[in-house]
N, C-alpha and C positions, 0 to 999 in steps of 0.2 A: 444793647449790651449783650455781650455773650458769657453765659456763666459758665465755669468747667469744673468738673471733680471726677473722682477716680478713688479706686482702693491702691491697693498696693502694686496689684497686677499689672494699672494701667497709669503708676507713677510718672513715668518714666517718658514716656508717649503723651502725656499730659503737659509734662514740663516742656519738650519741643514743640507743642501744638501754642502755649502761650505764646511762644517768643514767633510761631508762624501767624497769628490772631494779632498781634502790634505790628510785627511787617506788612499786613495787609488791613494796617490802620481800624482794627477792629478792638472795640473797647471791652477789656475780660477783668472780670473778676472771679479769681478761683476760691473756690469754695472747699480745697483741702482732697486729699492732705496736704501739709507742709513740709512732712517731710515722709521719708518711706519706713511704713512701718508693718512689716512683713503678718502684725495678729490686726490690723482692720480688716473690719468689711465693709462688703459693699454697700449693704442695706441703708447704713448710719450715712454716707455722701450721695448716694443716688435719692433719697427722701431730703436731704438738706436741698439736694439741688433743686428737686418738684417744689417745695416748699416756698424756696426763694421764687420759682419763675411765676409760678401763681401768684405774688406779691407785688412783682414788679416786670416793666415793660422787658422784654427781651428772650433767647432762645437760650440752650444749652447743649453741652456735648460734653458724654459722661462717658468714662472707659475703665472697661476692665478687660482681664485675660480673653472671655469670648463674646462679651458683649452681653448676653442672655441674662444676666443677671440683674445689671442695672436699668435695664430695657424692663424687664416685670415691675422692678420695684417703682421705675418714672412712672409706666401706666397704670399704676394703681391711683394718682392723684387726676382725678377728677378736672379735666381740661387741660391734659399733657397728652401728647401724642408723639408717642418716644419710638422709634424704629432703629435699625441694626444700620449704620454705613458700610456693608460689605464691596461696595464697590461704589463708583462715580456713578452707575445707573440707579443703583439704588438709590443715592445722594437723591439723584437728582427727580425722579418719580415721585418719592417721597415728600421732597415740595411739593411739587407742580399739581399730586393729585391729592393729598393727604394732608397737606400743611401741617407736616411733621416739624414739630415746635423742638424736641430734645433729637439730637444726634447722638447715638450710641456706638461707638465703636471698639473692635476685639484687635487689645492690642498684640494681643501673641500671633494675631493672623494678618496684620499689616507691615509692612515694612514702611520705614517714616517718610517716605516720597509719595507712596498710595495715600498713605493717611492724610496726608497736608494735602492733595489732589480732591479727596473726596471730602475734606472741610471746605475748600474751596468751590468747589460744586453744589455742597449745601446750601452755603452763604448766598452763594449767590443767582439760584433756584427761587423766584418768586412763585407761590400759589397761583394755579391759572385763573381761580376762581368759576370754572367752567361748571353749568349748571350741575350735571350729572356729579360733580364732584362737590359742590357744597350741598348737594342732600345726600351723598354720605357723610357727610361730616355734621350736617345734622342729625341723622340716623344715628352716630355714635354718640352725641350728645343726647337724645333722646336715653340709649341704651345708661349712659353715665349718670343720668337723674333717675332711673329707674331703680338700677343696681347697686350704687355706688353711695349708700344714705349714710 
């Protein structure tokens, strides 16, 4: 299951990325808004979203104007590992070495061919599981029991 939400900034780019997640037979449930409402924020859909993925099996991709926003508020929950999709390299690194669970991306700064490209590179980015790369991912779970009470 992929969940998506967005504030207002990243409305728009939300709605074309659902109807790209069913063409590429991917199962979404959005998590809002539903409609554009130019006084939300981001804080209230990016915490709805960490919330829901910690609950239940599945990834996320959360958008607003530059990304940076809903990216802090993902990685404040405690086993979300939220990064920026500024590009299909990103996308794709961010699997393979980081088993980046939330996709964040800056809709003011993609045009909707980029953004569907680097969904689709996320998607379909498995974790290499490569030693070197699950002891940082243990190191950041270390740091998240430490810090994060």
């Amino acid at each position: 299951m992929i969940y998506i939400a967005s504030d207002h900034g990243g409305y728009e780019l939300k709605e074309v990325l659902k109807k790209y997640l069913a063409e590429l037979g991917e199962s979404c449930e959005d998590l809002g808004p539903t409609t554009l409402d130019f006084n939300d924020d981001y804080p209230d859909y990016a915490s709805k979203l960490a919330e829901t993925l910690l609950q239940k099996d599945g990834r996320g991709i959360l958008l607003c104007r530059n990304a940076i926003g809903v990216c802090v508020v993902a990685n404040k929950f405690r086993g979300v590992r939220a990064g920026i999709g500024y590009s299909t390299y990103a996308a794709k690194t961010m699997r393979e070495d980081d088993d980046v669970n939330v996709l964040c991306l800056p809709a003011d700064a993609l045009k909707i061919d980029a953004a569907k490209e680097i969904v689709r590179m996320w998607l379909s980015t498995p974790f290499s599981r490569e030693p070197r790369h699950q002891r940082r991912i243990a190191k950041i779970a270390d740091i998240e029991r430490e810090h994060m009470k």
